[in-house]
Each structure stands twice: as structure tokens, then as C-alpha cells.
C-alpha positions in Angstrom: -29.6 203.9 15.7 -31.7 206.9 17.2 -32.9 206.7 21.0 -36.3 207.6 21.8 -34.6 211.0 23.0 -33.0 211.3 19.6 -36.2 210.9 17.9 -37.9 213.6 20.1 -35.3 216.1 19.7 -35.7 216.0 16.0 -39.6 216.5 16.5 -38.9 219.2 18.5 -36.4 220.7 15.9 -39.1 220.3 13.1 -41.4 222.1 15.1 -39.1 224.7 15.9 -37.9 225.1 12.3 -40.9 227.3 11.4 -39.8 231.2 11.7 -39.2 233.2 15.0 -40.5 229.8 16.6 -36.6 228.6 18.4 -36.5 232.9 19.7 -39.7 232.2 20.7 -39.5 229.1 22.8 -37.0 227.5 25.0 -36.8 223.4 25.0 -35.0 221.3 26.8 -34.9 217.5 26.1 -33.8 214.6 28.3 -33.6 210.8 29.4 -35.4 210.0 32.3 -36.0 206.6 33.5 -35.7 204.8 29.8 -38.4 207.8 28.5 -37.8 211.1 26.7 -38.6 214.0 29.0 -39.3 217.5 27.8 -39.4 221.3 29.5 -40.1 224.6 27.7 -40.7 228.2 28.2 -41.9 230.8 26.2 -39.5 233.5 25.6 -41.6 236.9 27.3 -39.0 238.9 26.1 -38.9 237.6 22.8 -42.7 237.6 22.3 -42.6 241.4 23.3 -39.7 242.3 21.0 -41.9 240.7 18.5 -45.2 242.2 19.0 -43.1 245.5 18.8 -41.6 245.0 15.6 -42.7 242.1 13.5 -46.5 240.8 14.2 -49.2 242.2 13.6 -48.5 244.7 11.5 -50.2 245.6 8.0 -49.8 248.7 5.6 -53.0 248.9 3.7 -52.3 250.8 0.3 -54.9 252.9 -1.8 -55.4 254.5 -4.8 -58.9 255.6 -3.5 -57.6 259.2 -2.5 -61.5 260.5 -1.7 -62.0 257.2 1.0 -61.9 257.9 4.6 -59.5 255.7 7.0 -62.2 253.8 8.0 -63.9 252.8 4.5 -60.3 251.7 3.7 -60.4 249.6 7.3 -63.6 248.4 6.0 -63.2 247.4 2.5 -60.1 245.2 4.0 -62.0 243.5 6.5 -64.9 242.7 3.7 -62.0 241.3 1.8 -62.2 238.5 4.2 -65.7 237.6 3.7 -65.4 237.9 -0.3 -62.3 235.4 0.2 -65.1 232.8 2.4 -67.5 233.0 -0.6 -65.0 231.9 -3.2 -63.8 229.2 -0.6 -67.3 228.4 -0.3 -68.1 228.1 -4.0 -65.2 225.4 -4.2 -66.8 223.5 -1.7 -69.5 220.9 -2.9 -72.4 221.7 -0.5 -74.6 224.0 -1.7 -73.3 226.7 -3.8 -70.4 224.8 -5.1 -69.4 225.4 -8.7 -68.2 222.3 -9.4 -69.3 219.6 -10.9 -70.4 220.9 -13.9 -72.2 218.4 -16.8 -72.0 220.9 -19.6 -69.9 221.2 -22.3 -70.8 224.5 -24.1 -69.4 227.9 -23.2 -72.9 229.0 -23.5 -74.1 226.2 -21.2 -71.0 226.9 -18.7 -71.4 230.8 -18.5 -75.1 230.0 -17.6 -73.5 227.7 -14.9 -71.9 230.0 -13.6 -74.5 232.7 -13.6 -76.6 230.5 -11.5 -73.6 229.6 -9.1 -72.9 233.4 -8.3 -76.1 233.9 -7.7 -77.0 231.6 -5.4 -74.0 232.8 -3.7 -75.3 236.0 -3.5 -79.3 235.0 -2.3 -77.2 232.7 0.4 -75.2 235.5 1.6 -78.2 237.9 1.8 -80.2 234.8 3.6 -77.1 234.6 6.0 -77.2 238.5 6.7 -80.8 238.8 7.3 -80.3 235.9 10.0 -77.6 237.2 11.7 -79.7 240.8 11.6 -82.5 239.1 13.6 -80.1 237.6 16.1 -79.5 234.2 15.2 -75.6 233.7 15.3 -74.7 230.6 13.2 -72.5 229.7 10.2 -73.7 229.8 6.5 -73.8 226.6 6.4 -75.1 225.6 9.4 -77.9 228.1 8.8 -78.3 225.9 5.0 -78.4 222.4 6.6 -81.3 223.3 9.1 -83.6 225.4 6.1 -82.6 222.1 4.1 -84.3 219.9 6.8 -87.6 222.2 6.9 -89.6 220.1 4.6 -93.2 220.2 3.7 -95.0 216.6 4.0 -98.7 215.2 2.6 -100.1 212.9 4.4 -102.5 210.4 2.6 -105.6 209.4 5.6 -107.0 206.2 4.5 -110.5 206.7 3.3 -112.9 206.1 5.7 -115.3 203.4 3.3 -114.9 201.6 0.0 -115.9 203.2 -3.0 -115.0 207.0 -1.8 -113.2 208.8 -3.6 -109.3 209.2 -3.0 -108.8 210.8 -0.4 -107.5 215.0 -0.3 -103.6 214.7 1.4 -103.4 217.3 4.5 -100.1 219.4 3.9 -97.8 219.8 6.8 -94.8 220.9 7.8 -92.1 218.3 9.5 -90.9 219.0 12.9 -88.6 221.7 13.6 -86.0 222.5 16.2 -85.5 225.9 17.2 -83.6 226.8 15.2 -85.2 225.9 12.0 -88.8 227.4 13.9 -86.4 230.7 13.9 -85.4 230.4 10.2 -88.9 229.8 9.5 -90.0 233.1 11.2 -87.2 235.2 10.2 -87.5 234.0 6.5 -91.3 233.7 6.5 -91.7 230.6 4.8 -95.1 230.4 6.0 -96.7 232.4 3.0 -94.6 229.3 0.4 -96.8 226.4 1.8 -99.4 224.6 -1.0 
């Protein structure tokens, strides 16, 4: 039958198991007092010998001969944010492709039209706001325009036998953020 101490050194080994990981740290496992007791150390040496040889390096390959370095640099970091919008396309907030009720090829290419381009108007949204300053996540920026909501308020009318009332058109509260949005975007010139 394992020991606590048994058990842990087993967790310890799983989490050691993944590569470079047991060069990289030093643990030591013990009883203590009926408990399991651990001490590690990262490795300095072992990190540096690393840094120096394994991690962090990439090779970026081209058959765009006419690019400079940095357009190559720059297409590969973009490749990151091309990689997001697929991710978010998956998700089911938003601009998600999925579900989708249709059954035609017809109906599902038009689908799926619609889905890439309201990925697109979202990222261009998202790029305008983080142009004007406002530093926040796609989605974050997509929840708070999806609480700016226009309301009508119906008054009572003042005596029997008016006629119905006109509603007065307003917009809900906002928090700064969504009073930024609103600026940025200028949803003012949408209202009724």
C-alpha cells in the first residue's frame, strides 16, 4: 500500500515527466512528522544551457524572396491574430459559426458568408477601439456595445380621452466604458 510520501513522489514524477522538466528542477521528497515534505530548486545552469540551445528559437521560412525581414517578422506575428479569429468563430458568442439551422449548400455558404463577415466588421470595431486608446479584449469590447441599448419610455397621459401618448427615446445607462464605445463608434447619429 502507498504512503502519503509514495503518493507524492509519483505526483512529483508526473509532473516531471513533461520534457527538459527533471534537468530543469531539482526535488526532493520526504516524511516528516506522519506528512510528505517537499524541497526543489530550479536548475540555473540548466535553464541557461537551455535558453542557449533549445527555447526560444524559431526559423521562419519564405518563398516571398522580394519581402523585407521585418514584413516576414510581421506576417508571423499576424499569424497569431488570424489563429484568435478562427478560435473565436468556434466559440458561440458572437461571431460563432456554429449552430447552423440550414440544410442547403446554398443556405450554408450564405452562413458562412455572414459569419466571416461579421468577423471581419468585429475585428475592424476592435482595431478602431484600441486606435483611440481603449485597451480591452474583443469580447469584452462586444459585451459592453451589447448592453448599450436604446429604451421608450411610455408617460401616462396626463387626462382621459387623449390621445396615446408619443414614447421619449433614450438611451440606458452607460459605464465608461460603454460612454467610450459610444464616442469612439458614434452611435449617436443611429438613434430613432
Amino acid at each position: 500500500m502507498d504512503t502519503p510520501v509514495d503518493g507524492t513522489r509519483k505526483k512529483v514524477e508526473t509532473a516531471l515527466s513533461a520534457q527538459h522538466m527533471k534537468k530543469l528542477i531539482e526535488v526532493e521528497v520526504w516524511e516528516e512528522d506522519g506528512l510528505p515534505r517537499i524541497r526543489y530548486r530550479v536548475v540555473q545552469e540548466a535553464l541557461s544551457h537551455l535558453s542557449e540551445t533549445a527555447l526560444g528559437k524559431k526559423i521562419l521560412l519564405t518563398d516571398n524572396h522580394d519581402w523585407t525581414t521585418e514584413q516576414i517578422v510581421a506576417a508571423y506575428h499576424a499569424q497569431t491574430e488570424i489563429e484568435e479569429a478562427f478560435k473565436r468563430a468556434g466559440r458561440p458568442h458572437f461571431v460563432s459559426f456554429s449552430p447552423a439551422f440550414h440544410w442547403t449548400d446554398q443556405k450554408l455558404e450564405v452562413h458562412a458568408f455572414c459569419c466571416v463577415l461579421a468577423l471581419a466588421l468585429t475585428s475592424l470595431l476592435y482595431r478602431e477601439a484600441n486606435k483611440a486608446g481603449l485597451d480591452i479584449s474583443l469580447e469584452k469590447m462586444m459585451a459592453e456595445l451589447s448592453g448599450i441599448m436604446e429604451v421608450a419610455i411610455l408617460y401616462p397621459a396626463p387626462r382621459k380621452g387623449k390621445a396615446v401618448p408619443k414614447p421619449t427615446i433614450t438611451i440606458s445607462s452607460m459605464n465608461e466604458i460603454q460612454k467610450r464605445l459610444f464616442e469612439i463608434f458614434s452611435l449617436e447619429r443611429f438613434r430613432s
